[in-house]
C-alpha positions as CSV (number, residue, x, y, z in Angstrom):
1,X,0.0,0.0,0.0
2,X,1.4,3.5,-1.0
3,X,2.0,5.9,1.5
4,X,-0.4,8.5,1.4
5,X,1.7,12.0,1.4
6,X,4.0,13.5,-1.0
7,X,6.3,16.0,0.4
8,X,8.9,15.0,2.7
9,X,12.3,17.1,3.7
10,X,15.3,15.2,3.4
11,X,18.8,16.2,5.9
12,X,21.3,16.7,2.9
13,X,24.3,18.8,2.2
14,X,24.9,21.3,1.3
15,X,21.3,22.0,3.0
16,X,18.0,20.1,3.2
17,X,16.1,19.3,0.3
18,X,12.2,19.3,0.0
19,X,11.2,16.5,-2.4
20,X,7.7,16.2,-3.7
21,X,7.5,12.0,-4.2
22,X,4.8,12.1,-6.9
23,X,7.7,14.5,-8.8
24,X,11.1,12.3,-8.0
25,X,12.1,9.6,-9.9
26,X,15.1,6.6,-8.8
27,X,17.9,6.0,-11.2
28,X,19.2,3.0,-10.0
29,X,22.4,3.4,-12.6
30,X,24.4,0.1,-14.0
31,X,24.3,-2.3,-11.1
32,X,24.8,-5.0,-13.6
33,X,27.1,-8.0,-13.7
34,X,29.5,-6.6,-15.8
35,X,30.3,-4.4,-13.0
36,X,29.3,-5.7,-9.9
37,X,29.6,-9.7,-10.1
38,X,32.9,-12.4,-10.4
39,X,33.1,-13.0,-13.9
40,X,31.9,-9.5,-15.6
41,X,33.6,-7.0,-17.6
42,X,35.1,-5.2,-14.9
43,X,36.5,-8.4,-12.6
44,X,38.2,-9.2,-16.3
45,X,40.2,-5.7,-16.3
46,X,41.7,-6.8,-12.6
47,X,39.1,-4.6,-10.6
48,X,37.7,-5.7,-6.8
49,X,34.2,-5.9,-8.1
50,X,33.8,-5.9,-3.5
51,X,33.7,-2.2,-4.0
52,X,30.8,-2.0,-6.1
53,X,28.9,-4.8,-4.8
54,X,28.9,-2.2,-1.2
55,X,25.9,-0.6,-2.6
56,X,23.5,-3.4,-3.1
57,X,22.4,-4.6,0.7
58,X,21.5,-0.3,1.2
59,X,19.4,-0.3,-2.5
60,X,17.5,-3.7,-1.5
61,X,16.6,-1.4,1.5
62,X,15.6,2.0,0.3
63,X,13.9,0.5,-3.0
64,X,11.6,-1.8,-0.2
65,X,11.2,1.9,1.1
66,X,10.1,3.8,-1.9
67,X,8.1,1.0,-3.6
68,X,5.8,2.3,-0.8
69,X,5.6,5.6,-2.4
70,X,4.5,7.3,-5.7
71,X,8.5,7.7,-6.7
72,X,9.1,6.6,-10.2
73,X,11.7,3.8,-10.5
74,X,14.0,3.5,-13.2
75,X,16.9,1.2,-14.0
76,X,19.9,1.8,-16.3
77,X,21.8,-1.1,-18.0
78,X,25.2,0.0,-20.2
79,X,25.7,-2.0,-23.4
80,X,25.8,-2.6,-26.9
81,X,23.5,-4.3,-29.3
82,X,24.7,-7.4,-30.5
83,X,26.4,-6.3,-33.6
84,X,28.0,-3.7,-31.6
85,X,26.8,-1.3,-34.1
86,X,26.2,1.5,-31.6
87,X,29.3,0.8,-29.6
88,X,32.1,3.5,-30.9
89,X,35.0,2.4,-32.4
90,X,37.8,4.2,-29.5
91,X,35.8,2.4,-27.1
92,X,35.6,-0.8,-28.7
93,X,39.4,-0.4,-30.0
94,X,39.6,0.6,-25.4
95,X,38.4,-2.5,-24.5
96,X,40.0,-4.8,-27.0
97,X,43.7,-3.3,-25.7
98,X,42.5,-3.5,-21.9
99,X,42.5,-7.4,-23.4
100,X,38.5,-7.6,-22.2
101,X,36.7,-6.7,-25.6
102,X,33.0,-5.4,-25.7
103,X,31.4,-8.2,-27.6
104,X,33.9,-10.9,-26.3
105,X,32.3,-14.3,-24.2
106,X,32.9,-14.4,-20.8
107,X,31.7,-16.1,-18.1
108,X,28.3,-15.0,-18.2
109,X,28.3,-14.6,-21.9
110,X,29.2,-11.3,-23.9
111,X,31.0,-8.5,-22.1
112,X,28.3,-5.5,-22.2
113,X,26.5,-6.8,-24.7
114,X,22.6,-6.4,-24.8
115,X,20.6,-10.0,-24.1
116,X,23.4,-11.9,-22.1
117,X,23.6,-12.4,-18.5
118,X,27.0,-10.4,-17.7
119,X,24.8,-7.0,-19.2
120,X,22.0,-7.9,-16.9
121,X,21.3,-6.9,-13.4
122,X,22.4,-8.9,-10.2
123,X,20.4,-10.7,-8.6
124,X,19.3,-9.2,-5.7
125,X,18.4,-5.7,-7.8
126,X,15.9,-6.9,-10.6
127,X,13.6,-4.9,-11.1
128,X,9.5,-5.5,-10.5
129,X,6.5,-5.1,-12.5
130,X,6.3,-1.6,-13.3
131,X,9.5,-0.4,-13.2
132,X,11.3,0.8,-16.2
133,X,14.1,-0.5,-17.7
134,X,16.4,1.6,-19.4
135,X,19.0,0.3,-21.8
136,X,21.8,2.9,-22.9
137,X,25.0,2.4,-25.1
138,X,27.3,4.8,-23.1
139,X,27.6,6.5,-19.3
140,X,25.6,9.0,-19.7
141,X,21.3,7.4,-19.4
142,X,20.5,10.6,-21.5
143,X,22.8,10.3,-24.6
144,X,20.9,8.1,-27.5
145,X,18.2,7.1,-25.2
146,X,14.2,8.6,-23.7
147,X,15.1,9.0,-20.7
148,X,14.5,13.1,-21.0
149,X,11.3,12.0,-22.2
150,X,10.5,9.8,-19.9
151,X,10.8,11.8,-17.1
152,X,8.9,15.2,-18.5
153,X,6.1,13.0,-19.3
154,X,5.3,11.7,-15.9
155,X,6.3,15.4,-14.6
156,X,9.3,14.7,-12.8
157,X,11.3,17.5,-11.5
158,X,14.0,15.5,-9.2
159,X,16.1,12.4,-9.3
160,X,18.1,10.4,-6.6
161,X,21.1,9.4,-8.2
162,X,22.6,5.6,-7.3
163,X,24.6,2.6,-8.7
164,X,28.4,2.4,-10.1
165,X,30.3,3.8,-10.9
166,X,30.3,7.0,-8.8
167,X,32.4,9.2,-11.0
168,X,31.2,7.5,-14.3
169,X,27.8,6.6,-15.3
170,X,26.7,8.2,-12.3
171,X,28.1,11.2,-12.6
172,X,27.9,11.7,-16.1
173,X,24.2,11.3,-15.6
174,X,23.7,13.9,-12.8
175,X,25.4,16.3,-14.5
176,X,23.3,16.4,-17.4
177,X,20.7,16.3,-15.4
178,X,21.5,18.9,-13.5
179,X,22.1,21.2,-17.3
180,X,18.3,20.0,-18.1
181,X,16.9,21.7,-15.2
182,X,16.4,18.8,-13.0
183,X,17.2,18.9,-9.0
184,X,20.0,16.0,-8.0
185,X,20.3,14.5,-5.1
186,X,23.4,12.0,-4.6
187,X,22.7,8.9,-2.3
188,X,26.5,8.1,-1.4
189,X,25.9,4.4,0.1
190,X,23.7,3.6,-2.8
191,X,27.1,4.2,-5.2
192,X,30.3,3.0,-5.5
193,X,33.3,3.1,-7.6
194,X,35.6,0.5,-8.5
195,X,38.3,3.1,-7.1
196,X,37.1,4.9,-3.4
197,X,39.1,7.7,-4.1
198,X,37.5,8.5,-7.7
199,X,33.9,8.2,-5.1
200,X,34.7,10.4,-2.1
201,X,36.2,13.4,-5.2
202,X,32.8,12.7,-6.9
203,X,30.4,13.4,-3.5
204,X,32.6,16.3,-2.9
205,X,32.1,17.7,-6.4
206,X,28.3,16.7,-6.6
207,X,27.9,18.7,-2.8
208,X,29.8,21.6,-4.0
209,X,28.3,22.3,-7.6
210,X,25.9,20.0,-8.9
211,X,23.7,19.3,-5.8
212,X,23.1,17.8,-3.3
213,X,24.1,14.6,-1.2
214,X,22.7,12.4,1.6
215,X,22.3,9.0,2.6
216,X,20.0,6.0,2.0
217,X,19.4,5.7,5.9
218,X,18.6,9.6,6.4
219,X,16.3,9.4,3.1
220,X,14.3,6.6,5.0
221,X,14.1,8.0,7.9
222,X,12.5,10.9,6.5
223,X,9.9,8.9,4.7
224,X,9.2,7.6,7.7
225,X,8.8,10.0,10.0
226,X,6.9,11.6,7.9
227,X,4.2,8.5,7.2
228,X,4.1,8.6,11.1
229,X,3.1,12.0,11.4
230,X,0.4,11.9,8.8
231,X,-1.1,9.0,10.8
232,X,-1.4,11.0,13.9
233,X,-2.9,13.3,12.4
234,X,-5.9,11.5,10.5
């Protein structure tokens, strides 16, 4: 059952944000095999997938928490189609000298590649009946895809910003976002980078310039504090 209220004020920096639910849409941004699980893209280049598996136990939680809600929910999925005919050449030619080729088979099938397992979610993040599923062939999830159109069409004014990595897909996102007019608001335990460095630089940045940042536990909170009051006072 939804919760019946819409505007809720969430402790953020670099001050409290108001968001208005019905107008807020999740971007839960790339948590994918390829990225995230033993066997995908990014375990193939040498990285400690660990880092960016952090986020999933504190998205299980706050997508239990705004599934309540009237918050639109949208996931994002990098990769090519299967003739890699929207994948650019530099980044194909990128991945083919980093010796773990877009296209190529690995343990979950083709790396970043549309329709195999290694370019699908994990697990413990699929999405429900209702969600949408966005599929997008760089970092950015408003380059070659609807996602602008999407979002104007159901009236949404504000995002919360999560997945991996911080500083890429993430980031890239927010801040066109943030040049379309849309307010941002950075969930730092719901992200991760395959590098913590590149992550704590990228919630500084977002804080200081592109908007604004809290956490998965203070956004819940919120939500609930405010169902609690709205009981009392029915």
């Amino acid at each position: 059952m939804k919760k019946q209220f819409s505007q809720i004020i969430i402790p953020a920096q670099p001050y409290p944000l108001t968001l208005d639910l019905v107008h807020t849409a999740l971007l839960v941004i790339d948590m994918q095999n390829d990225f995230c699980t033993p066997g995908g893209w990014a375990d193939s280049l040498g990285f400690d997938v660990g880092q960016t598996q952090q986020p999933i136990r504190p998205l299980q939680l706050l997508l239990k928490g705004l599934r309540q809600t009237p918050v639109t929910i949208i996931h994002t999925r990098e990769g090519h189609r299967s003739d890699l005919s929207d994948c650019p050449p530099h980044k194909l030619a990128r991945s083919k000298h980093q010796n773990a080729a877009i296209g190529s088979e690995g343990a979950m099938g083709r790396f970043l590649t549309r329709g195999s397992k290694s370019h699908d979610f994990v697990d413990e993040l699929q999405p429900v009946s209702g969600e949408i599923v966005l599929d997008k062939p760089g970092k950015g999830a408003f380059v070659a895809t609807d996602l602008d159109l999407i979002l104007r069409q159901r009236g949404i004014r504000q995002l919360l910003l999560t997945g991996v990595t911080t500083e890429c897909c993430v980031h890239t996102t927010l801040r066109t976002a943030n040049d379309l007019g849309y307010e941002c608001l950075l969930l730092e335990d719901c992200c991760a980078s395959l590098k913590p460095e590149f992550h704590r630089i990228t919630v500084e940045m977002t804080q200081m310039i592109f908007g604004w940042v809290t956490t998965s536990e203070q956004m819940l909170k919120a939500i609930e504090l405010r169902a609690e009051k709205t009981a009392s006072e029915v």
